[in-house]
C-alpha positions in Angstrom: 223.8 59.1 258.0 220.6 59.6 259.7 220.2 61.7 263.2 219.0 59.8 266.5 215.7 61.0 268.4 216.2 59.5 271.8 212.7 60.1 271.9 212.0 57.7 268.6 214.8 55.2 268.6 212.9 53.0 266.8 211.9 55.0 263.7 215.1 57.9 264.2 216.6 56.8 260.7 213.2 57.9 259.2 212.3 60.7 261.2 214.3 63.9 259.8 212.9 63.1 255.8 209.1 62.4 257.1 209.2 65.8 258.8 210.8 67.1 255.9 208.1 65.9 253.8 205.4 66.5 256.4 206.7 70.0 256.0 206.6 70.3 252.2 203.3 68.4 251.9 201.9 71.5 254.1 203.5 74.1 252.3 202.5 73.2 248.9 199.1 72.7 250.3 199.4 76.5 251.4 199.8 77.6 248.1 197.3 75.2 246.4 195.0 77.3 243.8 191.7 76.0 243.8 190.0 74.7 240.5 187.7 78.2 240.4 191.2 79.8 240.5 193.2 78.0 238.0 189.8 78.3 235.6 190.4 82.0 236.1 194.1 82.2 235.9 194.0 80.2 232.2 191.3 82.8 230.9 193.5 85.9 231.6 196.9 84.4 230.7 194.6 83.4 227.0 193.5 86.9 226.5 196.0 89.2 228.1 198.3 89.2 224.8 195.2 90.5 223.0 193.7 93.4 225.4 195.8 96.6 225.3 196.2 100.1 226.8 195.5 103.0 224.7 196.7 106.7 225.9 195.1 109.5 223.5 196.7 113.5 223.1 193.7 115.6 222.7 193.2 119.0 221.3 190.7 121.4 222.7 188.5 123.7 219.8 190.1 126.6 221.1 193.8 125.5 220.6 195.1 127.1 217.4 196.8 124.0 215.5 197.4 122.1 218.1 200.8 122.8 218.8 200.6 121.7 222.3 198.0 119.0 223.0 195.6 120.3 225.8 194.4 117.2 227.4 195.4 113.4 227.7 192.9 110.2 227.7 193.3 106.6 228.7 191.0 103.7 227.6 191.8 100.1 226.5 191.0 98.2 223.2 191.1 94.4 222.5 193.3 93.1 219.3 190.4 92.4 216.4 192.6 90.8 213.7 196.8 89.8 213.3 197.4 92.6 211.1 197.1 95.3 213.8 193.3 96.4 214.0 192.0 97.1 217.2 188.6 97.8 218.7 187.5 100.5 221.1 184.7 102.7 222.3 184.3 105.4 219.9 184.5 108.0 223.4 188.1 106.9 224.0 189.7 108.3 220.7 187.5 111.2 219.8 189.5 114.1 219.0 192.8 112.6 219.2 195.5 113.8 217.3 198.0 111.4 219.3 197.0 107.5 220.2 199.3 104.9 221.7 198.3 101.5 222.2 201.2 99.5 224.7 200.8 95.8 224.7 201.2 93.5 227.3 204.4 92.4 226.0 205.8 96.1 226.6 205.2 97.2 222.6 204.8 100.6 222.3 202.6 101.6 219.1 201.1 104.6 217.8 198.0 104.2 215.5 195.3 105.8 213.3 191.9 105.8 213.7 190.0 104.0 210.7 186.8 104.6 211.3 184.7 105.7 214.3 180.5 105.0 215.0 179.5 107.5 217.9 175.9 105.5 217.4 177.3 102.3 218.4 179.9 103.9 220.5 182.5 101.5 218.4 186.0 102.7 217.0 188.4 101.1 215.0 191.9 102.0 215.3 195.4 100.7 213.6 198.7 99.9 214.1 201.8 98.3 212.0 203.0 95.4 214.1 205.8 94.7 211.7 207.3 91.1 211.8 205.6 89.8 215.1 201.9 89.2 214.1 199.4 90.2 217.2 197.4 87.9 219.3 193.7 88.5 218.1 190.8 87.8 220.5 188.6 85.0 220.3 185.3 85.9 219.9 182.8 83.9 222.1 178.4 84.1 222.1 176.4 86.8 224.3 173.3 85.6 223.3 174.1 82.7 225.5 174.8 84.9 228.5 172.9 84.2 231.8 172.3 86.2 234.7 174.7 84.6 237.4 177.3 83.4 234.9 181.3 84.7 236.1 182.9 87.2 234.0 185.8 88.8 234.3 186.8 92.5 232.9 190.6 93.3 231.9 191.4 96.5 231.2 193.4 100.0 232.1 191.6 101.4 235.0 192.5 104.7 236.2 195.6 104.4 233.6 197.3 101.9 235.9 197.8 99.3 233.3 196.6 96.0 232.6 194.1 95.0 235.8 191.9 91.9 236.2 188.7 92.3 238.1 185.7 89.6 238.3 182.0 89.4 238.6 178.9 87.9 237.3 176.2 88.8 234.6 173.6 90.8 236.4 171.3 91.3 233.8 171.1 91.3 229.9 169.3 93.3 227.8 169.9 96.8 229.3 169.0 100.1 228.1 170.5 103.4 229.1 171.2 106.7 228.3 174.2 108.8 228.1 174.7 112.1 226.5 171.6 112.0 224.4 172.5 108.8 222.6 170.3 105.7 224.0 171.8 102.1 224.1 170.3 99.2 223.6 170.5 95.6 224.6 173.5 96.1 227.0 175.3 93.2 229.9 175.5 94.8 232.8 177.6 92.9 235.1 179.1 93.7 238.6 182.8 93.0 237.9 184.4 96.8 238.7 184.8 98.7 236.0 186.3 102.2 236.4 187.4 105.3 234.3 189.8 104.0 231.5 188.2 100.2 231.6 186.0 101.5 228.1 186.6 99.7 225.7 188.2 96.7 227.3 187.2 93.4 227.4 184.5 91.5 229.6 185.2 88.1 228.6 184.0 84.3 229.8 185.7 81.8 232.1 187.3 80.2 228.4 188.9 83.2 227.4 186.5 84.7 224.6 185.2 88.1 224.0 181.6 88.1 225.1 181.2 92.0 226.0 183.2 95.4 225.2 183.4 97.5 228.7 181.6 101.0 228.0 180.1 102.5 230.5 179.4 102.8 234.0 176.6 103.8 236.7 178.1 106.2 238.8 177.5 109.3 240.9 181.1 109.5 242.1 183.1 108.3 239.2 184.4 105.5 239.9 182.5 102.0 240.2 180.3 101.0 242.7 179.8 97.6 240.4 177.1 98.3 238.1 178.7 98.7 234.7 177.7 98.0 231.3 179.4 96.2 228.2 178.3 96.3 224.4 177.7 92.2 223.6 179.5 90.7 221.3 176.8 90.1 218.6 176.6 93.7 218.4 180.2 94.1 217.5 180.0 91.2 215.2 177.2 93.0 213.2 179.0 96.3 212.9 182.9 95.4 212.8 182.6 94.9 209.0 180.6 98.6 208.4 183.6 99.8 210.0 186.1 98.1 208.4 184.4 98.2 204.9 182.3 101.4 204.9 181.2 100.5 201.5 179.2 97.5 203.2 176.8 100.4 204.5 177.0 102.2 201.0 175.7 99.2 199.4 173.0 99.0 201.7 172.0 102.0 201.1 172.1 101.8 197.4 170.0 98.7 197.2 167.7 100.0 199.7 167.1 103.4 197.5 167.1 101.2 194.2 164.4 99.0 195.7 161.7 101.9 196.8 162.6 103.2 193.3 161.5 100.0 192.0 158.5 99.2 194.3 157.6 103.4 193.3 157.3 102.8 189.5 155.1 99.8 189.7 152.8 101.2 191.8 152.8 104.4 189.5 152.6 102.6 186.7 149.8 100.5 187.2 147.6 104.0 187.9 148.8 105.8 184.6 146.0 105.2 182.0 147.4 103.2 179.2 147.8 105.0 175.7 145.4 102.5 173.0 146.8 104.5 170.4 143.3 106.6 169.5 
């Protein structure tokens, strides 16, 4: 049964479902995402499983065995591999006697620190997942980074938890300096990155790892959107030093047996030879 409009006799049978629809049509245009939006939206949703929040207990030198820890730290860290490795900045679990990594699908953890490069500013930490594998992190190219391109930073500002911010790549190729150690060939981008954002991840618009989030230009602490991530290709280079230190022993090995080598020809070939007289 439909109402009458003794405005509209004609079309009254029709008129309460068009403006119905007329309604709906304009609401669900409201709330339309644009394609920008629904390109960012499908890049966080892929890589939120595998970016997590890691909460450190330190000691200070002067606390006798640590019975109480003096300070706490906050940082982030993005899922390297299934079984439970995770990467970080080296700063956000020196010292730590305690470290926590919470995942986006409310796991609690505690972990262990593998191995740590203060050079590179890299960490690896560890934790036992048990039964339910982790979501690792696809790994995408920085040497194909250009200045303009959108990324986006996901990390645990400030401790607050998982956060989303966006920006583009303002330059590649950075150097800076901080605490006496100098590093090289940085992204700096202008997506806010703030206290507790190191060693999260600054990834593209498909969802892969292109920078690790480690350091900021700031005279007030906080951002003012010049911050700087380690690329990618640098973290594919020296993620298997850290996970197999022996790689660099090796190195080092064959690099000491070769001077060796390249020492006794050149020694050799200046000794006098015996003639037997």
């Amino acid at each position: 049964m439909y109402w009458k409009l003794p405005f509209c006799p004609k079309f009254s049978g029709l008129a309460i479902p068009i403006l119905l629809a007329c309604i709906a049509l304009a609401h669900t245009n409201a709330l339309a995402l644009t394609s920008e939006e629904i390109t960012t939206i499908a890049a966080y949703e892929k890589v939120a499983p595998s970016v997590v929040n890691i909460t450190t207990e330190i000691c200070e030198a002067e606390v006798f065995f640590c019975a109480v820890p003096s300070m706490t730290g906050s940082g982030s860290g993005v899922v390297f591999r299934q079984d439970g490795l995770i990467i970080t900045n080296s700063h956000v679990v020196s010292g730590a006697q305690e470290i926590r990594v919470v995942f986006s699908d409310g796991r609690r953890l505690e972990a262990k620190i593998i191995t740590s490069d203060p050079d590179d500013d890299l960490a690896m930490i560890k934790v036992d997942p048990g039964d339910k594998p982790l979501t690792a992190i696809s790994l995408g190219d920085s040497d194909a980074l250009r200045v303009g391109q959108k990324v986006l930073a996901v990390g645990n500002p400030f401790g607050l938890g998982q956060t989303l911010t966006s920006g583009v790549v303002s330059m590649t190729g950075r150097t800076i300096k901080d605490e006496g150690r100098i590093f090289r060939n940085l992204i700096q981008t202008d997506a806010p990155i703030n206290p507790g954002n190191s060693g999260g991840a600054l990834i593209n618009l498909d969802g892969e790892l292109v920078g690790l989030c480690t350091a900021i230009l700031s005279p007030t602490g906080s951002s003012i959107r010049i911050g700087f991530a380690l690329p990618v290709s640098r973290i594919k280079a020296v993620a298997p030093t850290l996970v197999y230190p022996w790689h660099r022993l090796t190195a080092w090995v064959l690099a000491i047996l070769l001077a060796a080598w390249l020492l006794r020809r050149i020694y050799r070939n200046q000794w006098p030879k015996y003639d037997g007289q």
